[in-house]
SENULO-344097 format. One record per residue (C-alpha): x, y, z; residue in three letters. Coordinates in steps of 0.2 Angstrom, whole numbers, plus 5000, padded with zeros to 4 digits. Layout:
N
SITE    px    py    pz  res
SITE     X     Y     Z  ALA
...
END
This chain:
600
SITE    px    py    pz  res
SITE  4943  5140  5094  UNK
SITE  4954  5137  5108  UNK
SITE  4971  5128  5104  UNK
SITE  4976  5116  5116  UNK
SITE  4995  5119  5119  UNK
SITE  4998  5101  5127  UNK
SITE  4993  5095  5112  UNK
SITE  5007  5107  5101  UNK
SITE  5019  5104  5111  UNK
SITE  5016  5083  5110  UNK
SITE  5014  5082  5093  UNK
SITE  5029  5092  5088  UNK
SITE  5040  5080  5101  UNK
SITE  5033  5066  5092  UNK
SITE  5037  5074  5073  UNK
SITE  5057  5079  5080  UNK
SITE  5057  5061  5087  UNK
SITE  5052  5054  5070  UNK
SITE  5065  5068  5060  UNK
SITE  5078  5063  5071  UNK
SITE  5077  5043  5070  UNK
SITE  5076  5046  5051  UNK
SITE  5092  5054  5051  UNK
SITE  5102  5044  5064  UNK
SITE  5098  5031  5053  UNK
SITE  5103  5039  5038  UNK
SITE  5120  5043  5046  UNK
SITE  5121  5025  5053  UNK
SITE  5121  5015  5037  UNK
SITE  5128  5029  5024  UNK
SITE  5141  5015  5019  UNK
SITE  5131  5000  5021  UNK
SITE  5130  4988  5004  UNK
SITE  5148  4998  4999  UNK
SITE  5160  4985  5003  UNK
SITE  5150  4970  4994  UNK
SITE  5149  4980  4977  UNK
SITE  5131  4990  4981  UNK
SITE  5128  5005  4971  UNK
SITE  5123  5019  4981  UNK
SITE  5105  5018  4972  UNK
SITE  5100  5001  4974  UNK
SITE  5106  5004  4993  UNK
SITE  5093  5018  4994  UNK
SITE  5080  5007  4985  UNK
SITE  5082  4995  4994  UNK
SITE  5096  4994  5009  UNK
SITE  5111  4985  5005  UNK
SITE  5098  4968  5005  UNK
SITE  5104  4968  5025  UNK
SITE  5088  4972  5034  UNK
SITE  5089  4962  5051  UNK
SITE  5074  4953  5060  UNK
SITE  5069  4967  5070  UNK
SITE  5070  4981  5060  UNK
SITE  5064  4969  5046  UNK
SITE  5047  4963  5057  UNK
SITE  5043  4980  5060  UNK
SITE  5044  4989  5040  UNK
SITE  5036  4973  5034  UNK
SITE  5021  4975  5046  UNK
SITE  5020  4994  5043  UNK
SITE  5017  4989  5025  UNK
SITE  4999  4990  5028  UNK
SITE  4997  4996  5045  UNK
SITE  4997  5016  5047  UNK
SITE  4986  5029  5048  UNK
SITE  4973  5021  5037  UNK
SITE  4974  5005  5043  UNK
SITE  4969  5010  5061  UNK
SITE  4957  5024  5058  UNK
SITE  4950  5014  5046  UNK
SITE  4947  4996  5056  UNK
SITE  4940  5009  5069  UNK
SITE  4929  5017  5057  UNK
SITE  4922  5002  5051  UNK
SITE  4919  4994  5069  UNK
SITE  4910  5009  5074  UNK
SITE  4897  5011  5058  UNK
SITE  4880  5005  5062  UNK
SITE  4875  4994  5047  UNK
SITE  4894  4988  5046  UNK
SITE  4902  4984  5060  UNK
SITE  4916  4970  5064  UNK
SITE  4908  4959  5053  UNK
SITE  4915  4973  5037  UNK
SITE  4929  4979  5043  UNK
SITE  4942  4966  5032  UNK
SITE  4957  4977  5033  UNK
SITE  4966  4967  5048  UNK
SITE  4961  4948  5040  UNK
SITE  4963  4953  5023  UNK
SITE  4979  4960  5025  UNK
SITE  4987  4948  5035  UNK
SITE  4981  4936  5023  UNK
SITE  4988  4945  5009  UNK
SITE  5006  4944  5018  UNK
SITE  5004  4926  5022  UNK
SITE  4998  4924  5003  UNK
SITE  5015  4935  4997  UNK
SITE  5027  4924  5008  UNK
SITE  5021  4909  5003  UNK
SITE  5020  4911  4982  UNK
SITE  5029  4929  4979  UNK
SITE  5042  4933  4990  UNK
SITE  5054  4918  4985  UNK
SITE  5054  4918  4966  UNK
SITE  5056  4939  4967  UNK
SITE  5070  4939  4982  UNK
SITE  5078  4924  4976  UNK
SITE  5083  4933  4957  UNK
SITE  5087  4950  4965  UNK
SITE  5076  4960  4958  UNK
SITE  5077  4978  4964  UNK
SITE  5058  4984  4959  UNK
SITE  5042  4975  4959  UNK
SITE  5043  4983  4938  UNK
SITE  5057  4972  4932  UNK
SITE  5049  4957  4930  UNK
SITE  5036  4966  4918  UNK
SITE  5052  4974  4909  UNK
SITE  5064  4958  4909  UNK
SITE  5048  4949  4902  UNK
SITE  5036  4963  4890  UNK
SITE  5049  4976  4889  UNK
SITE  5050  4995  4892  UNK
SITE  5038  5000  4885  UNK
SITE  5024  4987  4894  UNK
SITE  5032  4992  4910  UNK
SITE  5030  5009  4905  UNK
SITE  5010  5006  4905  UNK
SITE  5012  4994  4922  UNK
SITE  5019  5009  4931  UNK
SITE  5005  5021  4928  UNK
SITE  4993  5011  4940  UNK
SITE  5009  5007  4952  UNK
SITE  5009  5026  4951  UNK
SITE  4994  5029  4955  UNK
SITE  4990  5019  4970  UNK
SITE  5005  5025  4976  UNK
SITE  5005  5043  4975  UNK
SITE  4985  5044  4980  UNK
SITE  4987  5032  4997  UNK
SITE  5001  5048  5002  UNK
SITE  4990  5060  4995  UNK
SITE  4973  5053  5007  UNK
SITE  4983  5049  5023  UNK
SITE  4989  5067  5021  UNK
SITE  4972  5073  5017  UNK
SITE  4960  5065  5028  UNK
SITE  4968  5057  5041  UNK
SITE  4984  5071  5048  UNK
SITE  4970  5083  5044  UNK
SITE  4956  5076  5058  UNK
SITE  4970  5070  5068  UNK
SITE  4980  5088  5070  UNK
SITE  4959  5096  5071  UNK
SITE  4957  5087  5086  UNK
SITE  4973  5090  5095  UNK
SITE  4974  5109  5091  UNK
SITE  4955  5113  5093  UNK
SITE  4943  5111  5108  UNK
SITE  4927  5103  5098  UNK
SITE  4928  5093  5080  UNK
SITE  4925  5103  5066  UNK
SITE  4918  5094  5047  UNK
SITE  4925  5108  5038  UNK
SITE  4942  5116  5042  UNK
SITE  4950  5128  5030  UNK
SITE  4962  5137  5040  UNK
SITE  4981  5141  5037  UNK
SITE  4986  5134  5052  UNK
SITE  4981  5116  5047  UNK
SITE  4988  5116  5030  UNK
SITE  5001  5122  5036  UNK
SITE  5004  5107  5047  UNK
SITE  5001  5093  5034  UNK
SITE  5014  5104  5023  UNK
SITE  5024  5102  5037  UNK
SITE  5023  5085  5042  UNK
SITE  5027  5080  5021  UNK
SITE  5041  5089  5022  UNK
SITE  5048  5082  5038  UNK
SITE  5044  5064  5030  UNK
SITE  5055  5071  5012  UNK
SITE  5066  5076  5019  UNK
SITE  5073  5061  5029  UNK
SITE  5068  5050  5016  UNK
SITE  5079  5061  5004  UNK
SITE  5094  5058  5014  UNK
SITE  5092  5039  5021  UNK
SITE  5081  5032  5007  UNK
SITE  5074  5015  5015  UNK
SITE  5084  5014  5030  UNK
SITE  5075  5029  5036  UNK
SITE  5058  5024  5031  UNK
SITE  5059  5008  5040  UNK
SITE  5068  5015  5057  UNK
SITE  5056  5028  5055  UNK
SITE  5043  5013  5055  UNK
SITE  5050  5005  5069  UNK
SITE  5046  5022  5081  UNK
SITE  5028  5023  5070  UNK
SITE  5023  5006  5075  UNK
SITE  5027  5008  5093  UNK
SITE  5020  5024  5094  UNK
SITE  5002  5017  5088  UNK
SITE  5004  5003  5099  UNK
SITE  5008  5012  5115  UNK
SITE  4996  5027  5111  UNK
SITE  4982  5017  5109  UNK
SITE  4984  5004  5122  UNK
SITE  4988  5019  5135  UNK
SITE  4969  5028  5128  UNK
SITE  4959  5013  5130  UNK
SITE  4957  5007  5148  UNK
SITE  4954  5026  5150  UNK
SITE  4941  5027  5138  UNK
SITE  4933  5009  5142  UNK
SITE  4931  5015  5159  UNK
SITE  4922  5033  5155  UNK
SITE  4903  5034  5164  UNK
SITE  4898  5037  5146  UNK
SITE  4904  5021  5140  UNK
SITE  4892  5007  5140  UNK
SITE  4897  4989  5143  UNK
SITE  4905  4983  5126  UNK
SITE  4900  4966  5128  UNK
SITE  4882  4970  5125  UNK
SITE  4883  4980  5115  UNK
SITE  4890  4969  5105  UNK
SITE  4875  4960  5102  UNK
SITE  4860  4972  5107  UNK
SITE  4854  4989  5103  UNK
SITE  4858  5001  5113  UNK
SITE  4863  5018  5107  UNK
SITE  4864  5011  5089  UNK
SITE  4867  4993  5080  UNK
SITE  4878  4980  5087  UNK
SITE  4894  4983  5083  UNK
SITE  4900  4965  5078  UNK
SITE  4888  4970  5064  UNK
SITE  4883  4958  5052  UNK
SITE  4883  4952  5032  UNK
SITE  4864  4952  5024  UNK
SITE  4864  4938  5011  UNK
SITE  4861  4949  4998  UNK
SITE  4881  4958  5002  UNK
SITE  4886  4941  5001  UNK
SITE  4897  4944  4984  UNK
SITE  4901  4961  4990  UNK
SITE  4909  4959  5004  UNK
SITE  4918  4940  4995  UNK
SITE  4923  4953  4980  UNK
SITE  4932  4969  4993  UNK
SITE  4939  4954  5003  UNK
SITE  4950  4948  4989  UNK
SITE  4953  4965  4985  UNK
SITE  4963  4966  5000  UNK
SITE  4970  4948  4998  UNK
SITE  4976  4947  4983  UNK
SITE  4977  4966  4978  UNK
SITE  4988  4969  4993  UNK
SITE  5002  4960  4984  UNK
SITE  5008  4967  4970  UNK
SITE  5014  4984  4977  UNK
SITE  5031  4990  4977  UNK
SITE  5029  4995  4996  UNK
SITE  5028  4976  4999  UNK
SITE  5041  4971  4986  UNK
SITE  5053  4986  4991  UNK
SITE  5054  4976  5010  UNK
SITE  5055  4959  5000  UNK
SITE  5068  4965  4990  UNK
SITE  5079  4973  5006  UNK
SITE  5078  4954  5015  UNK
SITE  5096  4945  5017  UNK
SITE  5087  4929  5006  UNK
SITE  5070  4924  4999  UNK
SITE  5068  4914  5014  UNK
SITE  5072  4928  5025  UNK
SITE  5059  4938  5016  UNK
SITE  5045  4922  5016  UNK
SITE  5050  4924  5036  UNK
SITE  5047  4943  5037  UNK
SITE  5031  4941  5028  UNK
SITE  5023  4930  5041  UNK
SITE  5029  4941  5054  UNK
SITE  5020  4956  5047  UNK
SITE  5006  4947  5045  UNK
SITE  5005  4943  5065  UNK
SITE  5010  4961  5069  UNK
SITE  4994  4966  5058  UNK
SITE  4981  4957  5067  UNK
SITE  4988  4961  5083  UNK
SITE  4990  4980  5079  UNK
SITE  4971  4981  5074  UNK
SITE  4966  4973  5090  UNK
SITE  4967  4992  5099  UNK
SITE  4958  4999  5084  UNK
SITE  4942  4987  5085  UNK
SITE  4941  4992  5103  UNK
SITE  4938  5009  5100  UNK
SITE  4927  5008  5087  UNK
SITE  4916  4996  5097  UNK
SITE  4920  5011  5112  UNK
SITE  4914  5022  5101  UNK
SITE  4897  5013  5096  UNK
SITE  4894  5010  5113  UNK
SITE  4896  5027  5121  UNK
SITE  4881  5041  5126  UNK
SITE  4887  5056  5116  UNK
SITE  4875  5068  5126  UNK
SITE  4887  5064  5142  UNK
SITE  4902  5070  5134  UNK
SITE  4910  5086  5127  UNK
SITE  4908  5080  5110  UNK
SITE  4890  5085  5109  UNK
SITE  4873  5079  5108  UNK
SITE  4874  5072  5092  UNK
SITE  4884  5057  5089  UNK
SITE  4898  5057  5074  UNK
SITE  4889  5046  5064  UNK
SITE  4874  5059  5062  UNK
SITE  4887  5073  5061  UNK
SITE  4897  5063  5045  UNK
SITE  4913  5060  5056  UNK
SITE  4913  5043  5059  UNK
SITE  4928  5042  5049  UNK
SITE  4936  5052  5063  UNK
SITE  4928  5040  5076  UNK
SITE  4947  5036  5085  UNK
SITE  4952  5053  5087  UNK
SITE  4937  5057  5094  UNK
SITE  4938  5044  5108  UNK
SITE  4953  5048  5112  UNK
SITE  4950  5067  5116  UNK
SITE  4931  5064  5121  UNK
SITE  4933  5050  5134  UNK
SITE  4951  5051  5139  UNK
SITE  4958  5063  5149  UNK
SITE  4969  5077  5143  UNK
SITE  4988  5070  5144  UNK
SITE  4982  5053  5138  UNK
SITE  4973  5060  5123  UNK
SITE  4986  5070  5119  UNK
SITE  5000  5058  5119  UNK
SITE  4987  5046  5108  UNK
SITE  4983  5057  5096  UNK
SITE  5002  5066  5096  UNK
SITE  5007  5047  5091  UNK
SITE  4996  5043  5079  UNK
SITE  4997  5059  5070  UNK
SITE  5018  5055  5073  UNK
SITE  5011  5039  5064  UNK
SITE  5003  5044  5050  UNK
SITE  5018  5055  5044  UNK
SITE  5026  5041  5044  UNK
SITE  5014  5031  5032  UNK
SITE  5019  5043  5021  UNK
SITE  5037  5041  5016  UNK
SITE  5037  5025  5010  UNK
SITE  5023  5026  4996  UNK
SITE  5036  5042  4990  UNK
SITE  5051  5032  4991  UNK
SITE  5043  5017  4984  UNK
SITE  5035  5028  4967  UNK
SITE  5053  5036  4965  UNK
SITE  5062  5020  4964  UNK
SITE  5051  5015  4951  UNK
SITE  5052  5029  4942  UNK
SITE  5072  5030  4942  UNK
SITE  5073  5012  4939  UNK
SITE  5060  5006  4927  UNK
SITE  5058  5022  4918  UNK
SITE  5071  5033  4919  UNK
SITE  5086  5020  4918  UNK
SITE  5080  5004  4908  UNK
SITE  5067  5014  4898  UNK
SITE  5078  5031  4893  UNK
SITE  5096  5031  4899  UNK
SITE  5102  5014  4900  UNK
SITE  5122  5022  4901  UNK
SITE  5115  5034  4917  UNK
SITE  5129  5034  4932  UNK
SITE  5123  5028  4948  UNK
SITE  5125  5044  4955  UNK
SITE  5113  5051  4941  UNK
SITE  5102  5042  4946  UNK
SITE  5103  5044  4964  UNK
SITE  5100  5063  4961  UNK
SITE  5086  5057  4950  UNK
SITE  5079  5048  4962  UNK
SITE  5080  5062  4977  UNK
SITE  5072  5074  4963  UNK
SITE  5058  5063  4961  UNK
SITE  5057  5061  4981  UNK
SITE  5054  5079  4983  UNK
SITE  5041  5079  4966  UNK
SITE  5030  5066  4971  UNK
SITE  5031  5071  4990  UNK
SITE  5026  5089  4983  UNK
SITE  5011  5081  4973  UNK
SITE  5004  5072  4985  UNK
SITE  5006  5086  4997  UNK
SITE  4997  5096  4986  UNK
SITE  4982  5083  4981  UNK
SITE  4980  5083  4999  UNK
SITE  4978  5101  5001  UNK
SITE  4968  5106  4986  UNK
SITE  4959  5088  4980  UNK
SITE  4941  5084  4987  UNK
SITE  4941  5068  4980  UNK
SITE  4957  5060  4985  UNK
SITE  4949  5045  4991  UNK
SITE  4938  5040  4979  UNK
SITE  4954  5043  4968  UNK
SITE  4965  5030  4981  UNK
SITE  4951  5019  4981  UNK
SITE  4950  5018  4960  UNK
SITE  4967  5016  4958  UNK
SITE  4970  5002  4972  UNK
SITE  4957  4993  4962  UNK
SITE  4966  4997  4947  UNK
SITE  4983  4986  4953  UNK
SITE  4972  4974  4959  UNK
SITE  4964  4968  4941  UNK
SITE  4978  4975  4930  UNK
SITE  4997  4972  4940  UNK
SITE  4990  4956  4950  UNK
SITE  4985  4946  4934  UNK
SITE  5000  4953  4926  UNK
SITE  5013  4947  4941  UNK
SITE  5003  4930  4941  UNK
SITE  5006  4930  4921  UNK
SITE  5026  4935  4924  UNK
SITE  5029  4923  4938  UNK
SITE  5019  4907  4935  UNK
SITE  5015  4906  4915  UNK
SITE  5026  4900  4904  UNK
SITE  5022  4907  4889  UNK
SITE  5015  4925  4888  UNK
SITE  5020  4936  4879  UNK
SITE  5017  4957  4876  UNK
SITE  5004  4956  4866  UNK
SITE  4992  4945  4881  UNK
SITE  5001  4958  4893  UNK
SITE  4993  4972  4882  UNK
SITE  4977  4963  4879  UNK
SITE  4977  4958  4899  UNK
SITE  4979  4978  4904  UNK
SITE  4965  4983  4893  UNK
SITE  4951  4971  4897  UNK
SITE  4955  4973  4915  UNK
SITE  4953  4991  4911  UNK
SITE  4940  4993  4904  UNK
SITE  4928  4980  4914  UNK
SITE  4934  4988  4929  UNK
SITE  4931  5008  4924  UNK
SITE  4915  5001  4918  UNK
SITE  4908  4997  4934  UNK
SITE  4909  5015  4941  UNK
SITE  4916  5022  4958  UNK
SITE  4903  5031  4968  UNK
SITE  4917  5040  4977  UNK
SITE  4923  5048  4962  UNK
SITE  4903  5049  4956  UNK
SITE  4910  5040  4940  UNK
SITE  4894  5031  4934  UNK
SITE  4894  5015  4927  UNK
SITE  4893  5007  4909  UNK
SITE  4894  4992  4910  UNK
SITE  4878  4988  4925  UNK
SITE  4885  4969  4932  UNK
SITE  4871  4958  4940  UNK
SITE  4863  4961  4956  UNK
SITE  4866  4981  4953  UNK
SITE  4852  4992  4964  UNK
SITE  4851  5010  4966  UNK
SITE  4856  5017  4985  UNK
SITE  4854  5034  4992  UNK
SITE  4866  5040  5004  UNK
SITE  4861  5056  5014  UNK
SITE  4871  5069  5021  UNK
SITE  4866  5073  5039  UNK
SITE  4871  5090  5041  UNK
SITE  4867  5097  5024  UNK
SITE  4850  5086  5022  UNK
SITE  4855  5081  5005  UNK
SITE  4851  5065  4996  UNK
SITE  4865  5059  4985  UNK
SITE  4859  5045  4974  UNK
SITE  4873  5028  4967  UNK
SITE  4874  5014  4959  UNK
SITE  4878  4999  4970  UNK
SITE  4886  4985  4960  UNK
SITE  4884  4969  4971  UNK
SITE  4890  4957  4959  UNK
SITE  4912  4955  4961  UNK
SITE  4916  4965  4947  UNK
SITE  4931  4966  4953  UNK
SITE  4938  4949  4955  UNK
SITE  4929  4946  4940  UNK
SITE  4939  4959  4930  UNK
SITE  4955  4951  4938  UNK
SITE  4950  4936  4932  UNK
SITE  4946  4941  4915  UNK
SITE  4961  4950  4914  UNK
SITE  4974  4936  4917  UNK
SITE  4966  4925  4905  UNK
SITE  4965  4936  4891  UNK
SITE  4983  4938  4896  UNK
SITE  4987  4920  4892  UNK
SITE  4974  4918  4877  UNK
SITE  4980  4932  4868  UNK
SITE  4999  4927  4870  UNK
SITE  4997  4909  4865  UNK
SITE  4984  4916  4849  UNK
SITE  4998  4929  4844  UNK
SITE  5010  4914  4847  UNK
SITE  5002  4902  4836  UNK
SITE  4999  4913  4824  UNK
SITE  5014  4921  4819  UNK
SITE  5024  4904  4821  UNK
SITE  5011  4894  4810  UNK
SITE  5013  4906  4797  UNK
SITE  4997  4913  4797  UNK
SITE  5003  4930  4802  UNK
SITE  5017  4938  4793  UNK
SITE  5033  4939  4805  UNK
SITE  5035  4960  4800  UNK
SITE  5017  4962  4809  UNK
SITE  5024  4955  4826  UNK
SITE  5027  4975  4828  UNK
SITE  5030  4973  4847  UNK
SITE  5044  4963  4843  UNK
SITE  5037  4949  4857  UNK
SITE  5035  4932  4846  UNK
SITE  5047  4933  4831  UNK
SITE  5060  4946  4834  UNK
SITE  5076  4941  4838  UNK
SITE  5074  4940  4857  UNK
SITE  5057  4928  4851  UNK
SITE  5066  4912  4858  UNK
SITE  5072  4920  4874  UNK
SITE  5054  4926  4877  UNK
SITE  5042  4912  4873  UNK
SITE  5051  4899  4878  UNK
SITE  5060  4903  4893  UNK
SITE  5046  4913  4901  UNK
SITE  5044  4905  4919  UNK
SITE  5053  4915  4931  UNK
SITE  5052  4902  4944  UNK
SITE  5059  4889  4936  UNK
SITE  5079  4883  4943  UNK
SITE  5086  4880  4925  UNK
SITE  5074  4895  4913  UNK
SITE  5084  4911  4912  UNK
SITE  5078  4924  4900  UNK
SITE  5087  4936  4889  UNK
SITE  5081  4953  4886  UNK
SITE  5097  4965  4880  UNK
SITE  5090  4981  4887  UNK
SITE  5089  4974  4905  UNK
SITE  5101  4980  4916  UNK
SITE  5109  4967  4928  UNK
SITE  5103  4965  4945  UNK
SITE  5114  4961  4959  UNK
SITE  5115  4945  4971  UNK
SITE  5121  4950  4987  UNK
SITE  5116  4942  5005  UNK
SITE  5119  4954  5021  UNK
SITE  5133  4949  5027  UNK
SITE  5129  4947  5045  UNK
SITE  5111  4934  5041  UNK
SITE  5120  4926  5031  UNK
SITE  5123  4911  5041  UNK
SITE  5107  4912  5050  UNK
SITE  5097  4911  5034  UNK
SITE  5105  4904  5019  UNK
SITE  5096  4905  5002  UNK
SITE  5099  4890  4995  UNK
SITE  5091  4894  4978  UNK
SITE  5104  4909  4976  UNK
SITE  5120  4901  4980  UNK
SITE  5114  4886  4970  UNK
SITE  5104  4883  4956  UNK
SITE  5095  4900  4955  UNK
SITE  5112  4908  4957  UNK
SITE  5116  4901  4939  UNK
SITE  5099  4906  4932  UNK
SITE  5098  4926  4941  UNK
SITE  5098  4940  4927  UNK
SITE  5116  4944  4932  UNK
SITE  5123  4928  4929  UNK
SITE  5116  4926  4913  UNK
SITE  5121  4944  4909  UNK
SITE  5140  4939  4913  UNK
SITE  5140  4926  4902  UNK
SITE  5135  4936  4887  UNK
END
């Protein structure tokens, strides 16, 4: 194997570019949020709530777009059988931004919230946000776990190795992707989310300057046929606008509101929704993003359609095409080394692997400021300093960054873990955060009846990519077979094409509201003693606060709950009088979880 050493020397300029924007910016807002009252905590969680337009467009967008948004909309372009037609990730994305700005941004920004937890606490108490936070845990931890594993991984093969390998176990691999979470750590230890979204602005760029640099280059390779037809006629495989069989229909309805609606409650969103100067500020940034998706993915649909129309036989890469060798999944690294030249591919790939580190930082930062907050704080040590928890939340930094590191490294089913869990915050925290914010009314006992039923109908459909079989077989389920090109082997699944999924969401918010109005009626009607309301949710001595004031949206509801801590109002100082929230300084002002805690 020969090591390229262009390709060394421009990935590791792209990593100490990333290192050293992380810190400048770090070192550049160590005392932002001190003179309007911030803890040094909630600055970290969320940046002194002063995050201006630029920056602001540019961590919003790189929400969702990363690593895995690219090499996945590439990916999906280039699969015969799938094509443009399946690859959901730039509309459904954008959509879920444009759905967040509209109905979630504003009620969270606008009662200063500091995690996407503490309406779930405020509302059902610890110990519900306790449960809430293991699926929020999840998602987050496995996304930094796969974009470590499988993306940096194919990325760094490409740029260090002369052909594309499927299997790499070699010191000198692991050895970068322990590298490149440690860079990400490391700055995201010492600037929290300033960093991360400096850092985002330099990620962004990189993908979009990388990639648009590689493709004229690789549109114009002999071996490239004319996109256009191939487009709609077969040449070396399918067309790559692909398109959706009748019997997919559900399917692809039920993974498309997986990304719409299961994209929102995330604390990465939240945690960019939260730094805004107002809620409308935030509903602003969330439109933004959701332009800057669509037009980052347009590069990325271009090489996948490069790659499906491209002879492999005329290139280095082989005879074989990736989709017979099981690498479609590396289809955009492979175009850019393939059918760019050298100093092009190289300063592609060293910028998208640049990027993927970067993905990184912010599912860490996101799980530790959930876990300090929600967990550690409100849950366990309600008296705890700020600068305990500070070092609590650096700790946590540097133990989730080291587990996901780790999943990456020794995990062979990282994926199919993500792709479980991401499900799991899409029928358990959505239905829940539509409960919390829009239903007056519901109460812990629907919260825990909600989180069970989503559970459950959801595990029971199985996940091929973690060979979990089903129990529970929806309508419309078939038997597929998938088969392994380079082994020979036939691995057999159960398909379910009914939308489980949004079904299971579905189910899970009403039993949400069922069982909170039931547990409601019938410990006030008498029919249920009052010293069985063990959860303390209908007649304790918070009862009033809790069912009756339960809309979060609402100008003149407050709620009560003693073991909330208060939350903080503050507008940036310099957007102030550019976007003015009106809700705060007024009506909402009087309502927010401070206020109310002032006048106890």
């Amino acid at each position: 194997m020969t090591i390229h050493v262009e390709g060394l020397v421009a990935i590791v300029l792209f990593y100490v570019l990333i290192l050293f924007v992380g810190i400048w910016a770090a070192w550049k807002n160590k005392n932002s949020g001190v003179g309007e009252g911030i803890d040094r905590s909630e600055s970290i969680m969320v940046g002194g709530r002063d995050i201006g337009l630029f920056v602001g467009g540019f961590t919003m967008t790189a929400t969702w777009v990363g690593g895995g948004y690219i090499n996945g909309t590439a990916e999906y372009v280039y699969l015969p059988g799938f094509g443009l037609a399946w690859a959901q990730a730039p509309f459904g994305y954008a959509l879920s931004l444009v759905v967040g700005g509209l109905f979630f941004a504003k009620p969270m920004r606008s009662r200063g919230y500091v995690t996407m937890l503490d309406p779930f606490q405020q509302l059902y108490g610890k110990r519900m946000g306790g449960l809430l936070f293991i699926p929020a845990l999840m998602g987050e931890i496995f996304w930094s776990a796969a974009i470590l594993s499988a993306l940096v991984t194919q990325i760094l093969v490409n740029i260090f190795f002369s052909s594309s390998l499927c299997v790499i176990v070699d010191i000198n691999i692991n050895m970068s992707v322990v590298i490149s979470a440690l860079i990400a750590i490391f700055y995201t230890l010492v600037g929290g989310l300033y960093s991360v979204a400096y850092t985002d602005v330099v990620q962004l760029f990189c993908i979009f300057l990388g990639l648009w640099i590689s493709v004229p280059f690789a549109l114009s390779n002999p071996a490239v046929s004319d996109i256009g037809v191939t487009a709609k006629k077969t040449i070396y495989q399918s067309p790559w606008l692909g398109k959706i069989e009748p019997e997919d229909n559900w399917l692809w309805a039920d993974n498309f509101f997986l990304l719409m609606l299961g994209g929102i409650p995330w604390q990465v969103y939240f945690q960019r929704v939260l730094s805004a100067s107002s809620a409308t500020y935030a509903q602003v940034l969330s439109f933004l993003a959701a332009f800057g998706c669509l037009v980052m993915a347009v590069p990325s649909v271009l090489i996948g359609a490069i790659g499906a129309s491209t002879d492999w036989n005329q290139t280095t890469y082989g005879s074989l095409p990736p989709k017979d060798k099981d690498e479609s999944d590396m289809i955009l690294p492979i175009v850019l080394q393939h059918l760019c030249p050298p100093y092009i591919s190289f300063f592609g790939l060293g910028a998208v692997s640049a990027a993927v580190m970067s993905s990184a930082d912010s599912s860490i930062l996101s799980a530790s400021s959930m876990f300090a907050r929600n967990i550690y704080q409100l849950a366990f040590r309600q008296s705890a300093s700020d600068r305990e928890i500070v070092w609590v939340m650096r700790l946590t930094i540097f133990v989730f960054g080291a587990l996901a590191t780790a999943m990456a490294l020794l995990t062979g089913s990282v994926y199919g873990l993500w792709y479980l869990s991401s499900d799991l915050v899409y029928v358990i925290i959505f239905p829940q955060l539509l409960s919390v914010l829009f239903v007056k009314g519901t109460n812990t006992y629907g919260s825990v009846a909600g989180y069970i039923f989503g559970l459950l109908l959801r595990i029971g459909g199985g996940e091929p990519y973690l060979k979990l079989p089903p129990f529970i077989y929806y309508p419309g389920w078939v038997t597929q077979e998938k088969v392994h090109h380079l082994t020979g082997d036939v691995e057999h699944f159960v398909q379910q094409r009914f939308p489980f999924k949004s079904v299971s969401m579905v189910a899970s918010f009403l039993a949400n509201v069922f069982f909170s109005y039931l547990t409601k009626y019938l410990f006030e009607s008498g029919m249920l003693s009052h010293k069985y309301d063990f959860l303390d949710a209908v007649v304790s001595k918070h009862s009033k606060e809790i069912m009756d004031k339960a809309t979060l949206v609402s100008n003149h509801d407050n709620i009560i709950l003693s073991e909330m801590a208060p939350v903080r109002q503050v507008l940036g100082a310099s957007l102030a009088g550019t976007f003015t929230n009106t809700e705060v300084l007024s009506d909402d002002g009087a309502s927010s979880p401070e206020a109310f805690h002032n006048e106890d």
